[in-house]
DSSP file (Angstrom, degrees, kcal/mol; ACC not computed):
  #  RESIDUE AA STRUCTURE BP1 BP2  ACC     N-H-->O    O-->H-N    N-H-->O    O-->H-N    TCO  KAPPA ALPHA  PHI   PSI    X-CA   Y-CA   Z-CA
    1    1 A X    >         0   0    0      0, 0.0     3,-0.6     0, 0.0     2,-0.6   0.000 360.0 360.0 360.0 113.3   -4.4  167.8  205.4
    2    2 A X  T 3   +     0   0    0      1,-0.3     0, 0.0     2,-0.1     0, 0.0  -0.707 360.0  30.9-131.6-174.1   -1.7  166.4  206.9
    3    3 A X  T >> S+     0   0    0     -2,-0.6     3,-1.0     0, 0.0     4,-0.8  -0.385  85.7 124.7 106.7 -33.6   -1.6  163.9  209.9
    4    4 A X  H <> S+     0   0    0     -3,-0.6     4,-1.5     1,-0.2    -2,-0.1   0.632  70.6  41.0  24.2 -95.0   -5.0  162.7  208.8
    5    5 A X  H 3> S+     0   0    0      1,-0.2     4,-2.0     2,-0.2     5,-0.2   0.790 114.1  54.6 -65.4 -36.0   -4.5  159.3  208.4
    6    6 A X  H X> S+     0   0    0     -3,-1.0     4,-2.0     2,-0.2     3,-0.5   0.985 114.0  42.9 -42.4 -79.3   -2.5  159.4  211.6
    7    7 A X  H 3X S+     0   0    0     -4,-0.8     4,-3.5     1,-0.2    -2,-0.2   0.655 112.2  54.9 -37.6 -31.9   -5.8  161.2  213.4
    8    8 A X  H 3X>S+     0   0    0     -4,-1.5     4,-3.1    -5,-0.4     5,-0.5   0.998 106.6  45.2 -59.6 -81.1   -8.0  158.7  211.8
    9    9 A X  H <X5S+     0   0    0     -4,-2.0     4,-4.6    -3,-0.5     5,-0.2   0.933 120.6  49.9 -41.9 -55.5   -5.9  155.2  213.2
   10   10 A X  H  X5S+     0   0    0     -4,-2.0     4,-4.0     1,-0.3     5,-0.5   0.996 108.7  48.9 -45.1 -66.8   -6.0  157.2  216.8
   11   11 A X  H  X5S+     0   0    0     -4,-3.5     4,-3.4     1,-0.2    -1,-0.3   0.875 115.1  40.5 -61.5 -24.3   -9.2  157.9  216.6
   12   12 A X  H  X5S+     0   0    0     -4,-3.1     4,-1.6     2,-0.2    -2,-0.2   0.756 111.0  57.0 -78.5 -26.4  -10.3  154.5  215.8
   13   13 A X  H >X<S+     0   0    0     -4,-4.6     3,-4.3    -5,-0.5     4,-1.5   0.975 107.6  50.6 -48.2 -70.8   -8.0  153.0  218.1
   14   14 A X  H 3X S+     0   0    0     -4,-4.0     4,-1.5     1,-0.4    -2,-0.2   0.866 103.2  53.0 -51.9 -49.2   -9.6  155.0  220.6
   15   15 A X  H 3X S+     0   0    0     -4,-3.4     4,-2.6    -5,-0.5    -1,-0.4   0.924 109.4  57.3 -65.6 -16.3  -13.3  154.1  219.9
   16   16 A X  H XX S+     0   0    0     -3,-4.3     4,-3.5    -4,-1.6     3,-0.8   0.996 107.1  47.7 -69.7 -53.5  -12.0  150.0  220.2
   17   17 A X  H >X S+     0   0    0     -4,-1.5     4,-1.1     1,-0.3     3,-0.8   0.903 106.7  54.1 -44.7 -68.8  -10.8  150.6  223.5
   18   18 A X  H 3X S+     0   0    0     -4,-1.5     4,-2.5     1,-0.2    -1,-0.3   0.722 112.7  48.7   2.7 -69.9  -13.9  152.2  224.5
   19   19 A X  H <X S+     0   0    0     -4,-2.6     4,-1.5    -3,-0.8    -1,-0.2   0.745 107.1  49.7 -47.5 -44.0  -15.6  149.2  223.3
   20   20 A X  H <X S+     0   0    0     -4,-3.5     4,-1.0    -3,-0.8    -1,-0.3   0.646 108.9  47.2 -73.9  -9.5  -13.9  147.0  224.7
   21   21 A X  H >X S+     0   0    0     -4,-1.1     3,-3.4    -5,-0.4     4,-0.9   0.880 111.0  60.2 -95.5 -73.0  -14.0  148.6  228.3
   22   22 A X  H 3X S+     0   0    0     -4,-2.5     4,-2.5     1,-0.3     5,-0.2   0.770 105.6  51.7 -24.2 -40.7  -18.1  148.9  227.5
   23   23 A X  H 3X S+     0   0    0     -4,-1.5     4,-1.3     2,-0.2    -1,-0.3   0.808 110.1  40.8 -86.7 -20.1  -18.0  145.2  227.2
   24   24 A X  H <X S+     0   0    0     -3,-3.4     4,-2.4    -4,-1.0     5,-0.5   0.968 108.9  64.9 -66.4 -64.0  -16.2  144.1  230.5
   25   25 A X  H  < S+     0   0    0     -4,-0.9    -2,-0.2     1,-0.3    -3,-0.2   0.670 111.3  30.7 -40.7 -53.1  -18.2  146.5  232.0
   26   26 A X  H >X S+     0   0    0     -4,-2.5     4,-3.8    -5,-0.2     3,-0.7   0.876 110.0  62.4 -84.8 -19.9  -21.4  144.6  231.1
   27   27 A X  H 3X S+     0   0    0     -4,-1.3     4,-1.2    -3,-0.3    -2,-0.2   0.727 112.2  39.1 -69.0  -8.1  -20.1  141.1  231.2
   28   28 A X  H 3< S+     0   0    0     -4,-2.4    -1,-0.2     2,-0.2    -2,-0.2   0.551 112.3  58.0 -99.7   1.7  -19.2  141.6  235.3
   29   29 A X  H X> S+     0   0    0     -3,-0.7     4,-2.4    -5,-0.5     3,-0.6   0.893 113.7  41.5 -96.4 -70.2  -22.5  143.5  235.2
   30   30 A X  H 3X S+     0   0    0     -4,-3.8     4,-2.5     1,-0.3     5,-0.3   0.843 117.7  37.9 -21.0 -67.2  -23.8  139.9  233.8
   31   31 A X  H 3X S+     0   0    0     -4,-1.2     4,-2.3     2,-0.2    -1,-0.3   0.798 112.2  61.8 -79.5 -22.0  -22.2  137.3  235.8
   32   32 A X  H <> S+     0   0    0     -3,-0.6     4,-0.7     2,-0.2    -2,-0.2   0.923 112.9  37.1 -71.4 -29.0  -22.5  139.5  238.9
   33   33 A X  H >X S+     0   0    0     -4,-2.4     3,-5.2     1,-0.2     4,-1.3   0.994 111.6  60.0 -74.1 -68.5  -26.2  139.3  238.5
   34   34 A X  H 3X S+     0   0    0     -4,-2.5     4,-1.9     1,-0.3     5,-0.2   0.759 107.5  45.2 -12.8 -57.9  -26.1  135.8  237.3
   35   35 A X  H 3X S+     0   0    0     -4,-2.3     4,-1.7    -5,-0.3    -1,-0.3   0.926 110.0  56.3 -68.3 -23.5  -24.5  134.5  240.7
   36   36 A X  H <X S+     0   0    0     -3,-5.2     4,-1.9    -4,-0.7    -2,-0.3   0.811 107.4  46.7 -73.9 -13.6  -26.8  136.5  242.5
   37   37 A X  H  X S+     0   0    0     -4,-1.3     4,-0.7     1,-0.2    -1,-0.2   0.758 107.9  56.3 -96.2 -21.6  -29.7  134.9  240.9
   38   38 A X  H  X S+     0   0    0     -4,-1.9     4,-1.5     2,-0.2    -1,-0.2   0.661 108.7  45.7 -34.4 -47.7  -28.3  131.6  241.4
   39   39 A X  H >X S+     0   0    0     -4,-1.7     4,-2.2     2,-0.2     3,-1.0   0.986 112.1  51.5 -50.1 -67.8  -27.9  132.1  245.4
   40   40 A X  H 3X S+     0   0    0     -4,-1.9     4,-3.3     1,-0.3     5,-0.3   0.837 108.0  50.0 -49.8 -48.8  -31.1  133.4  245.4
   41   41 A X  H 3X S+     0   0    0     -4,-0.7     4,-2.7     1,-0.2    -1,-0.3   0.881 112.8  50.8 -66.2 -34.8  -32.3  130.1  243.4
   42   42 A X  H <X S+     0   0    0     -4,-1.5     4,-0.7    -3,-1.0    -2,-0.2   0.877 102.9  58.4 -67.4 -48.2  -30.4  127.7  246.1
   43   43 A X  H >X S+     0   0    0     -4,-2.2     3,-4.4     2,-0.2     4,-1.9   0.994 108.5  42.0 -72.8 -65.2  -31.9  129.3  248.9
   44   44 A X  H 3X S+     0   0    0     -4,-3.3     4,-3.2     1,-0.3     5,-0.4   0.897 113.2  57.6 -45.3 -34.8  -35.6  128.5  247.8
   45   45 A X  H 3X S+     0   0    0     -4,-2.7     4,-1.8    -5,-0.3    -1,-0.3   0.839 107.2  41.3 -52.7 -18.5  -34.5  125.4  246.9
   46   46 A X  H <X S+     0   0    0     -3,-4.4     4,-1.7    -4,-0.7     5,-0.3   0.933 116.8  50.9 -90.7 -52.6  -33.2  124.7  250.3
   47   47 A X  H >X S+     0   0    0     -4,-1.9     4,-2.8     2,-0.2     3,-0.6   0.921 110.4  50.3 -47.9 -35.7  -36.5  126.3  251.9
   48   48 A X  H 3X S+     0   0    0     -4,-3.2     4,-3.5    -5,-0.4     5,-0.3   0.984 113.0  46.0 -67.6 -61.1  -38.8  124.2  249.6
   49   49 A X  H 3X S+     0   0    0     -4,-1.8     4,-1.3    -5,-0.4    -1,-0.3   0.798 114.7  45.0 -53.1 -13.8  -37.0  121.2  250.6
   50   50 A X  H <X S+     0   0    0     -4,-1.7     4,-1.2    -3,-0.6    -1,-0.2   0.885 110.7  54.0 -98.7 -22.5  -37.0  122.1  254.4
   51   51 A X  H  < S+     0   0    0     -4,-2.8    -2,-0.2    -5,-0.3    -1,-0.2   0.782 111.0  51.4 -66.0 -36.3  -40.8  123.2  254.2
   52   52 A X  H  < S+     0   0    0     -4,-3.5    -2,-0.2    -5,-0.3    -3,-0.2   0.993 109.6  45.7 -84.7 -49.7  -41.2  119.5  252.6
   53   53 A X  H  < S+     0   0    0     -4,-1.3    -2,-0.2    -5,-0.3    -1,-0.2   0.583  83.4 109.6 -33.4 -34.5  -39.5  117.6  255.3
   54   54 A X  S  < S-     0   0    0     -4,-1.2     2,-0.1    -3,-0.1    -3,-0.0  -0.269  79.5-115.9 -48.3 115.1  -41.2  119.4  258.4
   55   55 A X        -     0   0    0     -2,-0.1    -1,-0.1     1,-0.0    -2,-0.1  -0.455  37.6-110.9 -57.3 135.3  -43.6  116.8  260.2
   56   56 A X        -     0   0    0     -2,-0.1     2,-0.1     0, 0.0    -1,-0.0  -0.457  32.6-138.7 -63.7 143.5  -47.4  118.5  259.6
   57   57 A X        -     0   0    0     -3,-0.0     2,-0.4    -2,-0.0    -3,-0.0  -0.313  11.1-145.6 -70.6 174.8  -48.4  119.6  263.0
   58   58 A X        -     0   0    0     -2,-0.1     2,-0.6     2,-0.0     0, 0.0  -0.927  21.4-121.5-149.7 137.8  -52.4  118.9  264.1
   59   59 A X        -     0   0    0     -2,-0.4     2,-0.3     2,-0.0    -2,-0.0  -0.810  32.7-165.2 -82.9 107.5  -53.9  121.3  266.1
   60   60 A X        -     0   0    0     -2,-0.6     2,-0.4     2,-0.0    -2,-0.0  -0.547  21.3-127.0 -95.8 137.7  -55.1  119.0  269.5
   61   61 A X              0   0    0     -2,-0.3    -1,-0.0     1,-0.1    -2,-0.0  -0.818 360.0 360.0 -97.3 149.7  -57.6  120.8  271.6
   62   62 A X              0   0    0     -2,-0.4    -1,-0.1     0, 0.0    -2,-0.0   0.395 360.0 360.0 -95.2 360.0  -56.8  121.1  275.0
């Protein structure tokens, strides 16, 4: 048959690209999460630290 070997190289070209797009695709999928989960980890930090710093209140009856 020929063109074959042509169709062949195409088609395998084609699946790399593929791959390769599949694999940005998750690695921003990754790091996007990743930063969010960071933020997220900064902000509890900051609340735990501002929840330890707060002077305790005492309830005085009036």
């Amino acid at each position: 048959m020929p063109g074959a070997g042509r169709a062949e190289v195409i088609f395998i070209a084609a699946m790399m690209v593929l791959i390769l797009i599949v694999c940005v695709v998750a690695v921003y999928a990754f790091f996007k999460t990743y930063k969010k989960e960071m933020r997220e980890k900064e902000k509890r930090k900051a609340e735990k630290l501002a929840a330890a710093n707060m002077p305790a209140v005492e309830d005085e009856p009036q």
